[in-house]
N, C-alpha and C positions, 0 to 999 in steps of 0.2 A: 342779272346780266353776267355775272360772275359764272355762274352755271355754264350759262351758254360757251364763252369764252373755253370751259374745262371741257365741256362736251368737243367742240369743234379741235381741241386740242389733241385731245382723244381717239375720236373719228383719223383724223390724219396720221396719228401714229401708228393704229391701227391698221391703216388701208395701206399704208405707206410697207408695213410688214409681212402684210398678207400678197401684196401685189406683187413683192420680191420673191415671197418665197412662194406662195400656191400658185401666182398666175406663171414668175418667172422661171421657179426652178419643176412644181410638180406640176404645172399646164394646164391648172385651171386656169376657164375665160376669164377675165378681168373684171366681167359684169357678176361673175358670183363673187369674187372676192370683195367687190363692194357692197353686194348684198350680206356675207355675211360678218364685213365688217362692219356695218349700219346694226346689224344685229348685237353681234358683239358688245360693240360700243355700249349700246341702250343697257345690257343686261348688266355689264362690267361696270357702268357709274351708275345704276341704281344698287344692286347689290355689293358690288366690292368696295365702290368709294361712300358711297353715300352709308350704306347699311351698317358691312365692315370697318372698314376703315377710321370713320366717322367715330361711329359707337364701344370700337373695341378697348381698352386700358383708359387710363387718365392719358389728359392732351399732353404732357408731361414726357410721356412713355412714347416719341414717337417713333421712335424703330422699332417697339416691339408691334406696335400697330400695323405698320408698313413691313414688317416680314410676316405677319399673320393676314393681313390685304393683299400682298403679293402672291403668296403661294395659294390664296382663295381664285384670285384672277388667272393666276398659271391654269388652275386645274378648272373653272368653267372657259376657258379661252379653249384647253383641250378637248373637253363636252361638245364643246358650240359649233367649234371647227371640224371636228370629227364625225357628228349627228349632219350638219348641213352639209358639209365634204360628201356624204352618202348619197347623200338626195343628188347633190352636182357632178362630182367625179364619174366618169368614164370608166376609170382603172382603179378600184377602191381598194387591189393591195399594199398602193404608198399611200391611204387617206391617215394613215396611225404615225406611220412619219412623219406627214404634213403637221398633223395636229400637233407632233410631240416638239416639232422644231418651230414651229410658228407661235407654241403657246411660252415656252421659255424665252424667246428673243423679245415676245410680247410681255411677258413677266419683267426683263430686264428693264425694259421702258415703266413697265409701271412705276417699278422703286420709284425714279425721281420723278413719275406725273404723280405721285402720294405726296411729294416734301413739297412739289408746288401748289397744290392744291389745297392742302395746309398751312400754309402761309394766304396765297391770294384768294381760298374762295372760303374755305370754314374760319379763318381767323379776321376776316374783313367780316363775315356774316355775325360770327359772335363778338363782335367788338360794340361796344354800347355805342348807340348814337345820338349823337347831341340835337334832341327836338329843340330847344331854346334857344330861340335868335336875336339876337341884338340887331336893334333898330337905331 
């Protein structure tokens, strides 16, 4: 459930950043930027958070994990947004702009969606749980 909660978390940050800036400022429809923020989303918590994030240093070390998860998410944020920006845009000489400004404001949210998520969803998962019940 913890998952969910971080996906949905995500998704909204996401869509929240993209709607500002591809639908509000470079004029894509609204309906692509939640398409490829749905995308985004999925690729970003399986590989950044889950993959990255997750698995890079000791739990210890978490800033160095969270700037090495961050700048992995900057830079498929700008892949993701740039490749489907192609497919969707009109006018695809601001899709490099789009991407390079949508994926850094979206980096900036990462940092602290990494510290929460580290606390509420991998340190709840790894925390031992007490099968034995008192009756």
């Amino acid at each position: 459930m913890n998952h969910v909660k971080a996906l949905v978390i995500k998704f909204v940050m996401i869509a929240a950043v993209l709607g500002i800036i591809l639908a509000g400022i470079f004029n894509f429809a609204f309906s692509d930027t939640l398409v490829i923020s749905l995308v985004l989303t999925l690729l970003a918590y399986v590989v950044g958070d889950l993959g990255i994030f997750r698995n890079t240093g000791a739990r210890t070390e978490q800033d160095k994990r969270n700037i090495i998860a961050t700048l992995s998410d900057v830079l498929l944020a700008a892949i993701v947004i740039y490749f489907m920006g192609l497919s969707f845009a009109e006018n695809s000489e601001s899709i490099v702009a789009a991407a390079v400004v949508s994926a850094v404001v979206i980096g900036l949210g990462e940092w602290f969606f990494h510290k929460y998520i580290d606390k509420q969803v991998f340190e709840a998962a790894d925390a031992p749980r007490n099968t034995q019940r008192d009756y």
